[in-house]
C-alpha positions in Angstrom: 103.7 94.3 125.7 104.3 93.9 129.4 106.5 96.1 131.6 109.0 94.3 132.9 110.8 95.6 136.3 114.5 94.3 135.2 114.4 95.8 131.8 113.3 99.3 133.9 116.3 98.8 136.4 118.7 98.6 133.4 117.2 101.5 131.5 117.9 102.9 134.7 121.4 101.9 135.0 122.1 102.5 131.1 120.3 106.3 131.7 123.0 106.6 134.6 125.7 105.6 132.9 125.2 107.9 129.9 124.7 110.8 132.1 127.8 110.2 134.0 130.0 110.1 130.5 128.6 113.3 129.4 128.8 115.0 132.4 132.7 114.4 131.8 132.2 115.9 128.8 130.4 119.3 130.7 133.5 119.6 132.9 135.1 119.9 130.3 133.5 122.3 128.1 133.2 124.5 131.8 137.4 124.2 131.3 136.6 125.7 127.7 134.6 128.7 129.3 137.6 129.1 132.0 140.3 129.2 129.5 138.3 131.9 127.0 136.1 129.7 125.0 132.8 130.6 126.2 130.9 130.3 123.3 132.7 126.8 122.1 132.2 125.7 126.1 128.2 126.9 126.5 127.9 125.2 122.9 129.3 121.8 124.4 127.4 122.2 127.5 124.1 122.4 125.8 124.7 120.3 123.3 126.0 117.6 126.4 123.0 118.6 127.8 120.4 117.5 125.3 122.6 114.6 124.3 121.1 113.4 128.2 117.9 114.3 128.0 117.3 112.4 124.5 118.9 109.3 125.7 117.0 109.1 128.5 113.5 110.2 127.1 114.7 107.3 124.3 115.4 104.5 127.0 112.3 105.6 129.0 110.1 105.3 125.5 112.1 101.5 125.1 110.7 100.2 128.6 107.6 101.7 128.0 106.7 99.8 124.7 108.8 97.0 125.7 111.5 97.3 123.5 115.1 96.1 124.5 118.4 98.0 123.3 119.2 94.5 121.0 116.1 95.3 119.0 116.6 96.5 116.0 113.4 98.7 115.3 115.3 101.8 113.7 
């Protein structure tokens, strides 16, 4: 399958997105820590964290072998 630029671009804008809705979810789990909860915070955190990191390598994987998110290869 071909690369296609556009499907890249959204990937990228889709990656974005999803980072910026769990980085929400960070500041709040860094409220956690504030308030007492560190290991309930740090927990979130990480857990926020690879949340981001799996979408993205996921997306990444889609444009790569030309899959598009309405594709329903699971």
């Amino acid at each position: 399958m071909a690369f296609k630029p556009k499907d890249a671009v959204d990937a990228v804008r889709d990656i974005a997105t999803n980072a910026v809705e769990k980085a929400s979810d960070i500041v709040e789990n860094a409220g956690d820590i504030i308030r007492g909860d560190v290991s309930g915070g740090v927990s979130g955190i990480v857990r926020s964290s690879i949340d981001i990191a799996t979408h993205a390598a996921e997306r990444t994987m889609d444009v790569v072998k030309g899959r598009h998110e309405d594709d329903d290869l699971d």
